[in-house]
C-alpha atoms as one frame of an Amber mdcrd trajectory, in Angstrom:
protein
  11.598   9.106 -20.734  13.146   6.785 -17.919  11.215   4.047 -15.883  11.870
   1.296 -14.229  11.624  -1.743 -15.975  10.412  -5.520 -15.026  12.647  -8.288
 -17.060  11.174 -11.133 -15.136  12.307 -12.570 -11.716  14.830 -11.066 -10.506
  15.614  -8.465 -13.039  14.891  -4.959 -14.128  16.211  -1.738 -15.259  16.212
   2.316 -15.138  16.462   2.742 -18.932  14.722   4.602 -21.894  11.149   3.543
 -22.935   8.478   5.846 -25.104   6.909   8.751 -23.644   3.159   7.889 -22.559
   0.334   9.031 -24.701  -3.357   9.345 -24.452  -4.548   6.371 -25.254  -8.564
   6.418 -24.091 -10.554   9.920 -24.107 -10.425   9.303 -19.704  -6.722   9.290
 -19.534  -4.506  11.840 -18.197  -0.882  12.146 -17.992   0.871  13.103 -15.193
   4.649  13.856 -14.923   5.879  12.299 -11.696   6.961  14.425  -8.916   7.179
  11.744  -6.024   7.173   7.615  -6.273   7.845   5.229  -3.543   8.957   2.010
  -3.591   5.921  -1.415  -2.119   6.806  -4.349  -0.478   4.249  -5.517  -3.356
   6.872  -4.323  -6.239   9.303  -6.878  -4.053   6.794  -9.504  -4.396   6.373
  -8.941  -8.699  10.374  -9.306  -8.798  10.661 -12.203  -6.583   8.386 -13.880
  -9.436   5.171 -14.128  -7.082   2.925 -11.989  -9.316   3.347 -14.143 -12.734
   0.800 -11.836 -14.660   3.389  -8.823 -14.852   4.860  -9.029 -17.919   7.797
  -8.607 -18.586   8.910  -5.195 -19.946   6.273  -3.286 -17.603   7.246  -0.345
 -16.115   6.808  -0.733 -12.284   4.967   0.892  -9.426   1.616   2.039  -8.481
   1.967   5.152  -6.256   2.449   8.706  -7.215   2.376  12.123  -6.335   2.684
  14.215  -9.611   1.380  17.514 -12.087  -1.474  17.011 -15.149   0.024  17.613
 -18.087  -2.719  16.168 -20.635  -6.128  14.698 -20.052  -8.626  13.073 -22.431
 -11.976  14.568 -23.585 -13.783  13.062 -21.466 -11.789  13.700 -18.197 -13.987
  16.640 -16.464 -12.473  16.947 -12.607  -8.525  17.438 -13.383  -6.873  19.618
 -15.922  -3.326  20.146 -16.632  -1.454  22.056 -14.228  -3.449  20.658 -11.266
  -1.038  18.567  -8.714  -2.390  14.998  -8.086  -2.272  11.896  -5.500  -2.371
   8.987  -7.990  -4.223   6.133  -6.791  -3.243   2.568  -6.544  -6.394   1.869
  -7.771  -7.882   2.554 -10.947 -11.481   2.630 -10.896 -14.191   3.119 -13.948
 -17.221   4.440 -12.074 -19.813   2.825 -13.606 -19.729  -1.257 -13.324 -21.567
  -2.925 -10.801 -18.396  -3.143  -8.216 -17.350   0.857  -8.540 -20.938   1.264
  -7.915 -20.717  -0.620  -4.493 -17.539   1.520  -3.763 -15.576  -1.819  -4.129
 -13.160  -0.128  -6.466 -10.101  -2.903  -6.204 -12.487  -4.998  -8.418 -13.554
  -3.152 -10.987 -14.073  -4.960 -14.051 -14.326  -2.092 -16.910 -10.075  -1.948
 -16.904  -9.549  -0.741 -13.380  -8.390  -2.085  -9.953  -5.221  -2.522  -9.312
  -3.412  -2.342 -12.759  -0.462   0.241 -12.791   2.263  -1.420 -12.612   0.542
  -4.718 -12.856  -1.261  -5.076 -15.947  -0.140  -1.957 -17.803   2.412   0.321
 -17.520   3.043   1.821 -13.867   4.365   4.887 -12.020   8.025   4.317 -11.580
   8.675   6.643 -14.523   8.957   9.730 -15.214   5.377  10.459 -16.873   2.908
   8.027 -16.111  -0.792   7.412 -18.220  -3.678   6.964 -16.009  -6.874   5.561
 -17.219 -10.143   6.689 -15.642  -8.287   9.688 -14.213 -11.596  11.658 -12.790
 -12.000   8.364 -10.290  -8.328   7.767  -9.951  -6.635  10.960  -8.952  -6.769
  12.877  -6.096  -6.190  16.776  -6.251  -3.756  17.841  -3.356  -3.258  21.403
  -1.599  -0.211  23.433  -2.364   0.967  22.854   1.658   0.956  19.117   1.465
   4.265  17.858   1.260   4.733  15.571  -1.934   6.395  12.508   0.017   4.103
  12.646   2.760   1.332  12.434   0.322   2.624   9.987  -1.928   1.856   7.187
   0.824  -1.538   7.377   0.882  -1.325   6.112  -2.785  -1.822   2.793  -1.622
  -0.617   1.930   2.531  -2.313   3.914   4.436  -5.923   3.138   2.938  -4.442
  -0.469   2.209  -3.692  -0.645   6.000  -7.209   0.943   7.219  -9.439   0.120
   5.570  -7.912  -4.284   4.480  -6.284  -3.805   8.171  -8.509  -2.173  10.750
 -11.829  -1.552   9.062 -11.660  -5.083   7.550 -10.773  -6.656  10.836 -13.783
  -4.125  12.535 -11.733  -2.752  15.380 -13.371  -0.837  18.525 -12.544   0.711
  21.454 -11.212  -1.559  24.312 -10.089  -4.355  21.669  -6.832  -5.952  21.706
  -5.172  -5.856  18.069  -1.967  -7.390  17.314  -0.375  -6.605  14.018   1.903
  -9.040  12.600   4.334  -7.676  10.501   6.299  -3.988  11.733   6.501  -3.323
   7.982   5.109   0.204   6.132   1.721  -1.090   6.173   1.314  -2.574   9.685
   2.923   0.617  11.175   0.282   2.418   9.036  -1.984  -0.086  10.566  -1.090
   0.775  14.019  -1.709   4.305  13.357  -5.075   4.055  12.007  -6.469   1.357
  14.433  -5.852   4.339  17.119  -8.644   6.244  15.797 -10.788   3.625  17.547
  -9.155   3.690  21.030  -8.289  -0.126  21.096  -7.166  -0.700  25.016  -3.868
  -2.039  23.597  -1.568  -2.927  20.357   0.715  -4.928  19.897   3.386  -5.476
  17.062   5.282  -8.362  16.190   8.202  -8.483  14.168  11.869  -9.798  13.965
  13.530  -6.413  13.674  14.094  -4.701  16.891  14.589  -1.036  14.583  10.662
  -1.834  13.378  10.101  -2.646  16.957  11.377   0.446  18.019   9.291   1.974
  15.236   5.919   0.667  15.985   6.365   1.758  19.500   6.537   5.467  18.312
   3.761   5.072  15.958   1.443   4.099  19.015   1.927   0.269  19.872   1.460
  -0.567  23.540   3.843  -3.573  23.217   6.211  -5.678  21.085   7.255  -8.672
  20.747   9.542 -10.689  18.349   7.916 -13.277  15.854   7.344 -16.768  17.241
   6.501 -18.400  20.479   7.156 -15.129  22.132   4.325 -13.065  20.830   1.882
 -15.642  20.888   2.668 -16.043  24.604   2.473 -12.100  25.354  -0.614 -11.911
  23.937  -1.961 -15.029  26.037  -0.424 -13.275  29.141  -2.033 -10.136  28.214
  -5.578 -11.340  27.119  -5.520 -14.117  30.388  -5.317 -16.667  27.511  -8.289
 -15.630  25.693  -6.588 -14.375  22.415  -6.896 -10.798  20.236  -9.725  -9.637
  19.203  -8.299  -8.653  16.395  -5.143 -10.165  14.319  -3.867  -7.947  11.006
  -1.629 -10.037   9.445   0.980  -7.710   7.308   4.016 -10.075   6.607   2.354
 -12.297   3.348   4.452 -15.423   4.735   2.273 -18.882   5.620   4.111 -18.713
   9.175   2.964 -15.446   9.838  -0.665 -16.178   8.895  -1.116 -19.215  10.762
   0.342 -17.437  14.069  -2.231 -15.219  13.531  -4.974 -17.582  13.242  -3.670
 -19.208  17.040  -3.479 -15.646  18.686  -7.237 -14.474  17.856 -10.137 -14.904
  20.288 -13.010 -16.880  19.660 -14.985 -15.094  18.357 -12.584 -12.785  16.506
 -11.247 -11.232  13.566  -8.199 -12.066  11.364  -7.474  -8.991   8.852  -5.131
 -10.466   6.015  -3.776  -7.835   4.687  -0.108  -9.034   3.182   0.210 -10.073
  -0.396   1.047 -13.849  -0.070   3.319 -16.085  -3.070   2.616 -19.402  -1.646
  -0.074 -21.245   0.140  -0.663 -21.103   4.293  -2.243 -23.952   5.921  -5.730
 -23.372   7.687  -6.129 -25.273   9.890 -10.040 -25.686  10.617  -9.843 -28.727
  12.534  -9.075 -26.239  15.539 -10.594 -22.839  13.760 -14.183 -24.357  12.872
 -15.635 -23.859  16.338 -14.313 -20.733  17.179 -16.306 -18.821  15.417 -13.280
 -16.645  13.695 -13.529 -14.665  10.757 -11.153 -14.266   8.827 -10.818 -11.367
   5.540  -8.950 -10.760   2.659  -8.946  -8.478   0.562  -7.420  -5.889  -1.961
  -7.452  -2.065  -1.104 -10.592  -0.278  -2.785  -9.483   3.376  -1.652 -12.832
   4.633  -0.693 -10.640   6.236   1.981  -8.290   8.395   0.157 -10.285  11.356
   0.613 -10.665  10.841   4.130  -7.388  10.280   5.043  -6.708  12.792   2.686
  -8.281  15.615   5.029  -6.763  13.915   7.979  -3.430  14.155   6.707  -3.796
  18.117   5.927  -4.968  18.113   9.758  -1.675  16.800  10.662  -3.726  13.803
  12.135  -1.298  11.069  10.355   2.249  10.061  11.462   2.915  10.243   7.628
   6.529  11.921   7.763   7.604   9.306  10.138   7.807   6.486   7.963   9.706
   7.897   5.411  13.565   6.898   6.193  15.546   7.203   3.001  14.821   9.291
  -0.228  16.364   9.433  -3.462  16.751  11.446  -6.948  14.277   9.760  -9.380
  17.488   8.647 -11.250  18.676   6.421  -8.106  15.522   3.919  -8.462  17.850
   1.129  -8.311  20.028   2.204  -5.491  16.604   2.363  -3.679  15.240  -0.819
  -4.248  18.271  -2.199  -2.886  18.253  -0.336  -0.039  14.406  -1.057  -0.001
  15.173  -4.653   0.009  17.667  -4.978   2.336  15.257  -3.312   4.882  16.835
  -5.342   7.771  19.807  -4.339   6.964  19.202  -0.643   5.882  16.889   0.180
   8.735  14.376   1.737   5.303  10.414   1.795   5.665   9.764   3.846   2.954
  11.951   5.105   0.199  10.572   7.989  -1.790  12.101   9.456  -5.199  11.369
  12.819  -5.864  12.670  13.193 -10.116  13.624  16.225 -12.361  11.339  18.516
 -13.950  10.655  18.299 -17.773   9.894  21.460 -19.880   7.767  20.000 -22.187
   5.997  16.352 -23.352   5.117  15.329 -26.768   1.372  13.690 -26.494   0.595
  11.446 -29.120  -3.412  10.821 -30.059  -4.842   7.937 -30.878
């Protein structure tokens, strides 16, 4: 089959690798329909994630068809169409068990595209597949679907659940990206008085605006002077910080109220100052955290109900066979006006599965 490759910083490649085979008796296969492109697969080639090895297929989000399961898999069979899940998740160890699936520790969290092989491929192997797939109705639209493989739970639940929004707060999200304008849609279920994005592209500007922000501003000593003006100098109540820069995070930490909540949610490759000589009395608290997708099913429903501006952030897609042409234009976001890229690739007629 094809996939997209990791070389190390900087580098990889569509090219041929083996077909995927069962490899554990709670695998399945699934032959990809729909993959998008994360600001997180940016991050691995830019060197930032130095446990992907090189020669790892990329990607962790899919929308796709069964076409093999394990012996133990009971809740898919082939032929059923599936949301694959960022996150992999066993079931059974203490942190599944707490719904804290992003940790697992019996070979889940996040580790397609990561640890082992991902979904930027034509078939992709997913371990724990009863836990880790999502079965989708015949009306949902594949590349709507395909984002709530990892930002739209990554944005509510890291985002806005993380940073406890409620009605009458003031939230500003930092970052106009995929996953703060995901933010900004899902903080609206709890009828915050106002949001406001910050960003240094006008076009995201212009995007967050439609998604349901109150009011923009561009990165710097603008924002953090809006939201003084609008907050008579007392600060957010809550701060979602969606960039993964140290500049970004430490704005954040100045805009929030005492008393508030910072929501990191962007996937950071070098260290941010905190500064507690002026946080330690303020009584701020500040979360991190990686995506557990306790939500999926949720926003799942939701999404069927037409309640989620999914279509919206999808600017550019691409045959399957274009995955590097996307990841430039992916890249070059600034430039290219993309939020999300989706690639939608060619049916097969048949796969070979090998047994262990």
């Amino acid at each position: 089959m094809k996939a997209l490759v990791f070389h190390g910083s900087g580098k990889s490649a569509w090219e041929d690798v083996a077909d995927p085979g069962i490899q554990d008796a709670t695998d399945a296969i699934v032959r990809v329909d729909a993959v998008t492109i994360c600001g997180t697969d940016l991050h691995i080639l830019n060197g930032d994630l130095p446990e992907v090895r090189p020669g790892t297929v990329l990607g962790h989000e899919a929308v796709g068809e069964v076409v093999e399961v394990g012996s133990d898999v009971r809740t898919v069979r082939p032929g059923d169409r599936v949301l694959v899940s960022c996150i992999t998740a066993c079931g059974r160890c203490r942190y599944c068990r707490e719904g804290s699936y992003g940790q697992c520790r019996a070979g889940g969290g996040w580790i397609l595209g990561h640890l082992i092989d991902g979904t930027q491929a034509e078939y992709v192997r997913v371990p724990h597949a009863d836990l880790s797939t999502y079965a989708l109705r015949g009306a949902v639209d594949s590349k709507d679907a395909v984002l709530l493989a990892d930002i739209f739970p990554t944005a509510y639940e890291v985002g806005v659940l993380n940073g406890r929004v409620r009605p009458a707060d003031t939230v500003v999200v930092v970052g106009a990206g995929p996953i703060g304008l995901a933010a900004i849609a899902t903080a609206r279920f709890y009828t915050p008085e106002r949001i406001i994005a910050v960003d240094l592209s006008p076009a995201r500007l212009d995007a967050a605006k439609r998604l349901g922000a109150d009011a923009v501003a561009s990165a710097g000593d603008e924002a953090e002077q809006l939201v003084a003006d609008l907050t008579e100098g007392l600060g957010a109540d809550v701060v979602i910080e969606a960039v993964g820069v140290p500049a970004s995070f430490e704005a954040c930490t100045r805009m929030v109220r005492p008393g508030g909540h910072v929501a990191n949610v962007g996937v950071h490759g070098k260290p941010a100052t905190l500064h507690l000589e002026d946080l330690w009395i303020k009584n701020v608290t500040i979360t991190t955290g990686l995506v557990d997708t306790y939500s999926t099913p949720t926003l799942l429903r939701m999404m069927a109900a037409g309640q989620l501006p999914t279509s919206s952030l999808v600017t550019h897609t691409f045959p399957m066979d274009a995955m590097e042409e996307a990841y430039e234009v992916f890249a070059r976001a600034a430039d290219t006006g993309a939020l999300k890229v989706v690639l939608g690739g060619p049916q097969h007629d048949a796969l070979t599965i090998r047994t262990p």
